[in-house]
C-alpha positions in Angstrom: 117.3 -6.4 91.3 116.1 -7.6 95.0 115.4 -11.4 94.5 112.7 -11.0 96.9 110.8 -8.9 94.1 111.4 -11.0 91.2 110.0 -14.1 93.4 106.8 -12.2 93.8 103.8 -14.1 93.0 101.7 -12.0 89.6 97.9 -11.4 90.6 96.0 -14.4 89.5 93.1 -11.9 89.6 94.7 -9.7 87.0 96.0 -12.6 84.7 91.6 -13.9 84.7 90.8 -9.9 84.2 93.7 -9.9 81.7 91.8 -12.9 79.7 88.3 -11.0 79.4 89.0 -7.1 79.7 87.7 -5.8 75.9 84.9 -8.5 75.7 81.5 -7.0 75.3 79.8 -10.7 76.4 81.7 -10.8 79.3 80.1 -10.1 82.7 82.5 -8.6 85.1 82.5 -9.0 89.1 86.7 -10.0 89.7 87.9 -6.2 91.0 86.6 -5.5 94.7 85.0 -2.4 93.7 81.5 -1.3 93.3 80.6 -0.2 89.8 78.8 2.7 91.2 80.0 5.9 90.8 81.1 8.1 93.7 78.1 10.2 95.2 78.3 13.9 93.1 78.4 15.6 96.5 82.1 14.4 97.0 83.4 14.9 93.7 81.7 18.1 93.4 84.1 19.1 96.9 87.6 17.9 94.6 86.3 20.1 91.9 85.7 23.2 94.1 88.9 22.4 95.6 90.9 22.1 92.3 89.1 25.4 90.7 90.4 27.1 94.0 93.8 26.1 93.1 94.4 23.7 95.7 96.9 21.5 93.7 99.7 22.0 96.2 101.7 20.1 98.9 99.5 18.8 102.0 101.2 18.3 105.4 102.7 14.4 105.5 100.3 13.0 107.7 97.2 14.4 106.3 95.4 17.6 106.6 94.5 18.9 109.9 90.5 18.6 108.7 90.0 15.4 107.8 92.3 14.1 110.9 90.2 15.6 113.1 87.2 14.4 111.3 88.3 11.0 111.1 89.2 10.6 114.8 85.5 12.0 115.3 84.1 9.1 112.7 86.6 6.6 114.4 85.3 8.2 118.2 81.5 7.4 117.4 82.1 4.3 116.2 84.7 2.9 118.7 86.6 4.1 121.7 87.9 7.7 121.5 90.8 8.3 119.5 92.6 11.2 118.9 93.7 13.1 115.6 97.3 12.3 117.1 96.5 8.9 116.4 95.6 9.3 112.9 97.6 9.3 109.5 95.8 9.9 106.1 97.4 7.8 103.3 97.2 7.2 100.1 95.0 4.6 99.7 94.1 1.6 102.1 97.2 -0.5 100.1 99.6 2.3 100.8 98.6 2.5 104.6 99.4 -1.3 104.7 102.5 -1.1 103.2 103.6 2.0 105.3 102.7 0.2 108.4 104.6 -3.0 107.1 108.0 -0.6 106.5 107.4 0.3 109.9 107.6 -2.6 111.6 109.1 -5.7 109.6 112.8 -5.7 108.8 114.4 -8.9 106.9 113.8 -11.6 108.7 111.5 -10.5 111.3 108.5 -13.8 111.4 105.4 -12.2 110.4 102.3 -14.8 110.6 99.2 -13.7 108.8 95.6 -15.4 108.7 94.8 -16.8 105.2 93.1 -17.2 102.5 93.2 -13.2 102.5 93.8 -10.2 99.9 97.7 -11.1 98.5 98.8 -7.7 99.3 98.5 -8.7 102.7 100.7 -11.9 102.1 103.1 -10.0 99.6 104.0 -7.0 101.4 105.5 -8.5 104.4 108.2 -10.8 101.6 109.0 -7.6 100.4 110.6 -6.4 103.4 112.6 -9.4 103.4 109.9 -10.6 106.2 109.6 -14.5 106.9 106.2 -15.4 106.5 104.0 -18.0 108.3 100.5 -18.9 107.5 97.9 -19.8 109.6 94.9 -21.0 107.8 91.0 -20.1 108.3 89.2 -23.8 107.8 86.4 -24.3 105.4 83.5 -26.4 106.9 79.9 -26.4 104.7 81.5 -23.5 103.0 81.9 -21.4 106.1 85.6 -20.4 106.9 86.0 -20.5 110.9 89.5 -19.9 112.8 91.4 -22.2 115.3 93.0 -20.1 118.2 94.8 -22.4 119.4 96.4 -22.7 115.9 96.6 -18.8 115.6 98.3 -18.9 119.4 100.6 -21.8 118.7 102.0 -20.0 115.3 102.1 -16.3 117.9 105.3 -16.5 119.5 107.4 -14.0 121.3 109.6 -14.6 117.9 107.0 -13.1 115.9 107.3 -9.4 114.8 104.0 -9.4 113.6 100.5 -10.9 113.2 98.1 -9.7 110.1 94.2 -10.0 110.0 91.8 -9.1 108.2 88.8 -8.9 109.1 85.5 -8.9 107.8 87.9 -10.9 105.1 88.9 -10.5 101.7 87.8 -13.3 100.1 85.9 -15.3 102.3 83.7 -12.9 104.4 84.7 -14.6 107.8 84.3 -12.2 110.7 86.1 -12.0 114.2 83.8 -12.0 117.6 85.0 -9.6 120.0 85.9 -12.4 122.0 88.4 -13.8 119.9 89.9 -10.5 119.2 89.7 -10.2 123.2 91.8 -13.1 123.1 94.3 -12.5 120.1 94.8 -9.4 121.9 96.1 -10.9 125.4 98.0 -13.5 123.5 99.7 -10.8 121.4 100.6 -8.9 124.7 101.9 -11.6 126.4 104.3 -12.3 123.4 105.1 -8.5 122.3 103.6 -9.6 118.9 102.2 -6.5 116.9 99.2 -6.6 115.0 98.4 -5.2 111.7 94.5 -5.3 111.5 93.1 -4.8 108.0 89.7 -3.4 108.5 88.4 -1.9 105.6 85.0 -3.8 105.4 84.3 -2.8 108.8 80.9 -0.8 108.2 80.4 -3.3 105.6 78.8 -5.5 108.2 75.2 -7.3 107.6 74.7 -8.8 111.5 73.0 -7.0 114.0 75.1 -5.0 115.6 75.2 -1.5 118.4 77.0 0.8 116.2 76.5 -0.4 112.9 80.1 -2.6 112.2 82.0 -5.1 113.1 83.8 -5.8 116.1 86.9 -4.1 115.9 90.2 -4.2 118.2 89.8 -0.1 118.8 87.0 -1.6 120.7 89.3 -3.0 123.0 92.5 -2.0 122.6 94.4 0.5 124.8 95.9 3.5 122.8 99.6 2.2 123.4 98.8 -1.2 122.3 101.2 -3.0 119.8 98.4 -2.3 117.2 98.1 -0.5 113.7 94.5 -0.5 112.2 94.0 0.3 108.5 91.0 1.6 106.6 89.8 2.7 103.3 87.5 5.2 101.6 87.2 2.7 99.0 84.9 0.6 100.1 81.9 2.0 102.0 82.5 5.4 100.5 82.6 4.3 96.6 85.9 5.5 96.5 88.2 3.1 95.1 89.6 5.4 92.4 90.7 8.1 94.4 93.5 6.1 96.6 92.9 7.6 100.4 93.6 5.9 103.2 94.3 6.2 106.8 96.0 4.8 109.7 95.1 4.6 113.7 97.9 3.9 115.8 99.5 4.0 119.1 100.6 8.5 119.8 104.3 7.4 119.8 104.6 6.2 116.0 102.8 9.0 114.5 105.4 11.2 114.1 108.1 8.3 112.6 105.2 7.7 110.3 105.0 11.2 109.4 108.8 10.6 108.4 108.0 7.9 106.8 105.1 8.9 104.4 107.7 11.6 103.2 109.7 9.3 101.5 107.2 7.2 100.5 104.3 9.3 98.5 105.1 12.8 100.7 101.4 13.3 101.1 98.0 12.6 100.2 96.6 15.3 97.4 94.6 18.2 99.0 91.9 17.7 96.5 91.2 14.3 97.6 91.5 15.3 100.8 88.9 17.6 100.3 86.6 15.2 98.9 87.2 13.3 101.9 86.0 16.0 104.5 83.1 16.0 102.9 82.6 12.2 102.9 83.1 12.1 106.7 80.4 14.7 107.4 78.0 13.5 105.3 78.5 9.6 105.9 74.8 9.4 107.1 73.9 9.7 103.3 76.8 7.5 101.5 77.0 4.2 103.7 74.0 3.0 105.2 72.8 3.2 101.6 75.5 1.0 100.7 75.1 -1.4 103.1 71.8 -1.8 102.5 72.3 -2.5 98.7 75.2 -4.5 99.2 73.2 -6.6 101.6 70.4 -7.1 98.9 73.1 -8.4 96.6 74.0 -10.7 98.9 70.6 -12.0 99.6 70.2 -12.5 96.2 73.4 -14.2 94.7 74.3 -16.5 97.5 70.9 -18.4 98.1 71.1 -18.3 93.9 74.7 -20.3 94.5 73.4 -22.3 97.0 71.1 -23.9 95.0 73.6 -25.2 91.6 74.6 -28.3 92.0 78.0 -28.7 93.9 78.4 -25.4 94.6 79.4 -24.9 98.8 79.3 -21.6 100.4 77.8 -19.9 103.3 76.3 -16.7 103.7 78.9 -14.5 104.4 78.5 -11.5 107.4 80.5 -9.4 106.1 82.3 -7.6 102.6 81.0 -7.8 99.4 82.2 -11.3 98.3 80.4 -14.8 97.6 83.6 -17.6 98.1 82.4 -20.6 97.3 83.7 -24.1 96.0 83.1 -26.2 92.7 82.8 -30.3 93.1 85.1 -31.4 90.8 87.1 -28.8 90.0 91.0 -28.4 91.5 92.9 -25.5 89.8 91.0 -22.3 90.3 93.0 -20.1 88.4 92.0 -22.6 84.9 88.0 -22.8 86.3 88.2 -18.7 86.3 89.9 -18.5 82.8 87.6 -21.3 81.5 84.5 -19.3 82.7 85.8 -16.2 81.1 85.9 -18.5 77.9 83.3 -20.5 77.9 80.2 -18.7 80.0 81.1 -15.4 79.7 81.4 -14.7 83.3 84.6 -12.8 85.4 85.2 -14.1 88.8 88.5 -14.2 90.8 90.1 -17.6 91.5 90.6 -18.8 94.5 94.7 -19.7 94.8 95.2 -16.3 94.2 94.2 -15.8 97.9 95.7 -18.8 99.0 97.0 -22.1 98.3 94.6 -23.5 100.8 91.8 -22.0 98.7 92.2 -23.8 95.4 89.0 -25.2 94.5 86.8 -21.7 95.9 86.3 -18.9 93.5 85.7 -15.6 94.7 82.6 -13.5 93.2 82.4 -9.6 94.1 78.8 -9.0 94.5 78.9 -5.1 94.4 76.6 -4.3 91.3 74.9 -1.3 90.7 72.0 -3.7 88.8 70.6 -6.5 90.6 70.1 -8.0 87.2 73.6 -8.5 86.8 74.3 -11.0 89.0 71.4 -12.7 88.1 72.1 -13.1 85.0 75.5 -14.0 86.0 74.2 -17.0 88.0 72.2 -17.9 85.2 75.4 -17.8 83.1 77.3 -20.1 85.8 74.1 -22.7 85.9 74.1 -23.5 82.1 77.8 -23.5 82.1 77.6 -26.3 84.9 74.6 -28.0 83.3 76.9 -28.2 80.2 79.6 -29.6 82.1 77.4 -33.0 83.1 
């Protein structure tokens, strides 16, 4: 066995989950999912498509359909791209990892902005990537970036440089000018970049056309730049693993190649479902975005307010990070909360060793009164704890 795979890091987020799954008293928010089901609309489309006997080989890089139709989402959104550009996937973590076989090979540097979703952290090691950190910096529990840290790490050695962004755990957002900036940087030092942006539409700021800044606002089509997305997140897809990539006209076909050997395609079903996401987006996300902005507005001021407890309102994704006085080993704090108040949130190691201390809370409910309750749970557990 590769050694590279046995040194893998388990999910800290699994081993709380692991610790609580089963337990009726035990309120639930480590997962990034919403536990609302997908809109009946979509899966009624994979039905229709499975009862017409759909259950067949698609083309590697996605049907025809929902390429076009996502280049047209991406197009309204951002500048033009093409359905040349675009490759559906098998899930947001399988685009990430296809774009990672691409690019890294052992020992390419690959520097990556953290705390951040280990997938993003763990892939690159896997390829037998080098991997340096550059670290988002907590002040009054808001997590900012230092270019010239980002730019000193960037070299013309690097292979690659991985964001995310709005961020997985900590909600911290890029300006267009920064990703102006990381842009000419990464050009001047041939540097790739691998820009996670699933939580794009997922975005509670004001903004033109209704996300976050995003590089295809600014980036030329041949740019050394792979974007990821998701129907996870602000389609309530998680469960049905589809993906896509954007990327410069010259690597789709390799990818094409490369998806083959990998997963050989996305199911048509899915697919299906998909098509019908896209044209209909007007009634799935804005009505996730608003809820998921009325969870926020409730649970962080709620946080706020305990004693000890830092965090900032975060702009964008579905997650309250925040930091316990007192307490150093995250991973322990989660367990002991799954023990002792009855409450499920995600340490904060597992996203970084920089983030020991924060714990990450996935506001996504379907019931506000869940994460009310939940802060009431964490409140008597810290009264207790005086």
């Amino acid at each position: 066995m590769r050694q590279a795979i046995l040194d893998l890091e388990e999910s800290k987020i699994r081993e709380v989950a692991n610790a609580g799954i089963g337990r009726d008293d035990v309120l639930a928010f480590w997962f990034g999912e919403s536990d609302e089901v997908t809109p009946d609309f979509i899966r009624q489309a994979a039905i229709e498509s499975l009862q017409k006997g759909e259950t067949f080989y698609a083309h590697n890089l996605g049907m025809r359909e929902l390429r076009e139709a996502v280049a047209a989402y991406t197009s309204r959104l951002h500048r033009p791209v093409g359905a040349e550009r675009i490759a559906i996937t098998s899930g947001g973590v399988n685009a990430l990892m296809l774009a990672i076989q691409m690019l890294v090979e052992a020992g390419d540097e690959v520097v990556a902005v953290t705390p951040v979703w280990p997938n993003l952290t763990a892939q690159p090691l896997v390829m037998g990537g080098r991997l340096k950190r550059v670290s988002l910096k907590p002040h009054a529990g808001a997590w900012t970036l230092d270019l010239q840290a980002l730019f000193d790490a960037v070299t013309p050695a690097t292979k690659l440089l991985v964001l995310n962004a709005p961020n997985n755990p900590t909600g911290w957002t890029l300006t267009t000018a920064e990703q102006q900036a990381i842009l000419d940087h990464c050009r001047r030092t041939g540097t790739w970049i691998l820009a996670d942006e699933v939580y794009e539409r997922l975005y509670y700021a004001p903004s033109a056309n209704g996300c976050a800044p995003s590089f295809l606002d600014i980036a030329a089509p041949d740019d050394r730049l792979v974007v990821v997305h998701s129907f996870s997140k602000s389609f309530l897809m998680t469960g049905w693993r589809l993906g896509w990539l954007v990327m410069p006209p010259a690597m789709t076909h390799a990818m094409g190649k490369l998806i083959e050997f990998n997963t050989s395609c996305a199911s048509v079903f899915t697919q299906r479902a998909a098509v019908v996401a896209m044209q209909r987006t007007a009634d799935v996300t804005p009505r996730v975005v608003a809820h998921l902005k009325a969870c926020r507005d409730l649970l962080v001021p709620r946080l706020q307010k305990l004693p000890g407890v830092s965090l900032a309102m975060p702009q964008g994704g579905m997650y309250a990070f925040f930091q316990l006085d007192g307490f150093g080993d995250s991973l322990a704090l989660a367990k002991r909360l799954v023990a002792e108040a009855g409450l499920g949130i995600a340490p904060g190691n597992a996203f970084a060793p920089e983030a020991q201390g924060w714990l990450r809370w996935c506001f996504a409910s379907k019931e506000l009164a869940r994460l009310e309750e939940g802060a009431r749970r964490l409140e008597r557990w810290l009264q207790r704890q005086r």
